[in-house]
Every structure is written in C-alpha cells, then in structure tokens.
C-alpha positions as CSV (number, residue, x, y, z in Angstrom):
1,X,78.9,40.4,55.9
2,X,75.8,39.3,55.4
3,X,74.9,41.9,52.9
4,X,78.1,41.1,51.0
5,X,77.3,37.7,51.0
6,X,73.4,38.0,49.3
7,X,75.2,40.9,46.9
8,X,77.9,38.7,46.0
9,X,76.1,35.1,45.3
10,X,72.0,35.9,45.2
11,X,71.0,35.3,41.8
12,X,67.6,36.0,40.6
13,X,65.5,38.9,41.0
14,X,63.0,38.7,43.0
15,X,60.2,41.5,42.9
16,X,59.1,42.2,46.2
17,X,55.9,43.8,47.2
18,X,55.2,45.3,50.4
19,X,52.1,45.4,53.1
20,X,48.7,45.3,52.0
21,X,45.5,47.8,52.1
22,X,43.9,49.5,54.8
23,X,40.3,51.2,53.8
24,X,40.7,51.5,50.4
25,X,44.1,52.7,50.7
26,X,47.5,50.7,50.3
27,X,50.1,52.3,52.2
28,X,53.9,51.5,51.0
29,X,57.2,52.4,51.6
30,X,58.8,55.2,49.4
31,X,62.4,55.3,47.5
32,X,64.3,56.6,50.8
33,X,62.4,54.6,53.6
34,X,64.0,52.1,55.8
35,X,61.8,49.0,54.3
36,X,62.5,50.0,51.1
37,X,66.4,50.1,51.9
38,X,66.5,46.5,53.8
39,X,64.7,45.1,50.9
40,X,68.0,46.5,48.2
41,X,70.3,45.5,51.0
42,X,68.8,42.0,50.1
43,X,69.0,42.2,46.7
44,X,65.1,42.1,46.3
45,X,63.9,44.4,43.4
46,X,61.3,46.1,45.6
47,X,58.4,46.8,42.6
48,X,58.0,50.9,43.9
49,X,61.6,51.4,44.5
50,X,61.7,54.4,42.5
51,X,58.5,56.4,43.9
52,X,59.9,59.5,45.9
53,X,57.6,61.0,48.7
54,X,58.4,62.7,51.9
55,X,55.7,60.6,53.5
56,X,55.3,57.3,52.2
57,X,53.1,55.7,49.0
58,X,49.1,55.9,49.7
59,X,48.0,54.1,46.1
60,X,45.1,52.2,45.7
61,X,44.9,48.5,44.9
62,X,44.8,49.6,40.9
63,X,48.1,51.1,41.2
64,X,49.7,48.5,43.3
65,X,48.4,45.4,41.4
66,X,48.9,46.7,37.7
67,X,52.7,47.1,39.6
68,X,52.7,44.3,42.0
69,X,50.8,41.4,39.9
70,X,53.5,39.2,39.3
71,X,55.7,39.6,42.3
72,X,57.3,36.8,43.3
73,X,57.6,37.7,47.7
74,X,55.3,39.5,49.6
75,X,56.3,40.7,53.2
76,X,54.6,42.4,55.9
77,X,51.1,42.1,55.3
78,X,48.6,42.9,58.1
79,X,47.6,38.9,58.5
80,X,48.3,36.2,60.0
81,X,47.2,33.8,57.6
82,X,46.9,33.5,53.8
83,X,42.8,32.6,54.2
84,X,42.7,35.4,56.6
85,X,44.1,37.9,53.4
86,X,41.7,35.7,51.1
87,X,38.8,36.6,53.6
88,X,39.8,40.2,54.3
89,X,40.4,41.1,50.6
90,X,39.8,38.2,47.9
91,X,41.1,40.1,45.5
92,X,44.8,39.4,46.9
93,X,44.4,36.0,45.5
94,X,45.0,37.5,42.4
95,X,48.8,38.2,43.1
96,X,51.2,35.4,41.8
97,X,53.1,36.2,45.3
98,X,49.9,34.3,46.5
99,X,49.1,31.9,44.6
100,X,53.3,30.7,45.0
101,X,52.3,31.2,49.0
102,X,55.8,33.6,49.0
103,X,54.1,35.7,51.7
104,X,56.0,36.3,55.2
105,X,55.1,38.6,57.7
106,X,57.6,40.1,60.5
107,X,54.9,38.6,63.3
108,X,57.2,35.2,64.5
109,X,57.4,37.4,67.7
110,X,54.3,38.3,69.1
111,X,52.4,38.6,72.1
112,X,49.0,38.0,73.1
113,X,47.5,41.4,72.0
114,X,49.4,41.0,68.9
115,X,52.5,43.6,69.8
116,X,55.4,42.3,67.8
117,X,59.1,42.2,68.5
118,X,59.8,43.0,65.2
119,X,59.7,46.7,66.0
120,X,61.1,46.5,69.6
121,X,64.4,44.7,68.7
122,X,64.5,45.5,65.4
123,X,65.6,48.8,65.4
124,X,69.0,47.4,67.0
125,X,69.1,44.2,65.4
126,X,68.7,45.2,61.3
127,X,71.4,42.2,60.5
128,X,68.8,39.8,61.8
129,X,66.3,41.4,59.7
130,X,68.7,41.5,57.0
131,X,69.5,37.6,57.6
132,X,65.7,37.1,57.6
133,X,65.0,38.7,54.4
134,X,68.1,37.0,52.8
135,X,66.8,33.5,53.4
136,X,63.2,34.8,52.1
137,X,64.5,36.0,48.9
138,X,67.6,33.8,48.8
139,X,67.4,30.2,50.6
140,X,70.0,28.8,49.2
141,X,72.4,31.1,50.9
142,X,71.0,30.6,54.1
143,X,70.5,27.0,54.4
144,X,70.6,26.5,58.2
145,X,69.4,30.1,59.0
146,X,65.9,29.7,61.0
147,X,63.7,33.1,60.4
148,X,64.0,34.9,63.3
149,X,61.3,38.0,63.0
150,X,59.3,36.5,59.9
151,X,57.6,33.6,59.3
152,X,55.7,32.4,55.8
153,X,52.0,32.6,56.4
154,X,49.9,29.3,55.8
C-alpha cells in the first residue's frame, strides 16, 4: 500500500544518490541490488540505476559527481553529521544534495559502538524502510509519518 500510494500521488523526480567514498573508492549499489530496488519502489530516480554488475559499483568520486552533482537526496552516507562529511571529504560540499542539506542516513537506531538497527530489523521490516524513504523523497504524502530507520543529518 504504501508503494501504491508514493506510485500513485509522488510527483517530482527526485535523483537520489547513494553512500559516499571509502579510500578513494565510492562503492554503490548496482541495477539489480536491494537499495537500488527500495529507492524505484519510492519513486526516487536513483542517478546509477542503469549500471549492471554482479558485485556492486566501485567508481571514483569523478564518476559519481559528473553523475551525482545535482542530486536532489542523498542517503546512507558513512556520517553522522554534514560537518563531519565536510571534514572527512570537503569536496562533498560540492553536491547540490548538500548544500539543500537533503542528506539522511539509516543510523536513527544505533547503539553505542555504532551497530545500527537498520540492518537487524530491516531485513523484515522493508515497508518501514519503504515508509521512510517515501517521506524523504515525498513529505507531503507522509505528513504525520516520523522516520523510523533514517534521520536527516545536521
């Protein structure tokens, strides 16, 4: 339902990029993955949606920004906070995704040592992830929906 319901009455397209670099490699998800099929369950126009691979995207930042630049959402990055991106990698200022500060990561639930319950519950709970990535991309839809796994980084 809740699918139908972002299919049926999202409007917009909002280009959607995925994690961020580790080394000097960005790894992303690939046509077939799991991410990259929540993200088109949500409508979002995920910006390597296309790229087949058995295991994944490994690109470098070239490739993913000349892709990426003007994305409007960003999800699952490896911080916690948008100064901690800025410190790790300034060049990530450069995406419009963070200058608009559209950038959530699936870390609402997390311990101490930084485990989240993103990838405990979510393999049995991909409607709440759906719902969460419906009220990213589409907040109108949702308006009295509180993220559950995500949360917009500050």
């Amino acid at each position: 339902s809740i699918k139908s319901i972002i299919q049926t009455n999202g409007s917009g397209n909002p280009k959607t990029l995925v994690n961020t670099m580790f080394g000097d490699v960005w790894y992303l998800p690939a046509k077939n993955d799991l991410q990259t099929k929540f993200i088109n369950d949500a409508k979002g126009n995920y910006v390597f949606k296309d790229k087949e691979t058995t295991n994944g995207l490994n690109l470098s930042f070239e490739e993913v920004y000349a892709n990426g630049k003007n994305a409007t959402h960003w999800i699952n990055p490896a911080y916690n906070t948008l100064a901690q991106m800025k410190a790790a990698y300034p060049n990530y200022a450069w995406f419009d995704a963070y200058k608009s500060g559209k950038i959530f990561n699936s870390n609402k639930l997390s311990n101490a040592n930084g485990a989240q319950d993103y990838f405990e519950q979510g393999v049995i709970r991909p409607d709440v992830i759906l719902n969460d990535l419906g009220k990213i991309f589409y907040p109108e839809l949702f308006p009295n929906y509180e993220l559950y796994f995500y949360q917009q980084l500050k």
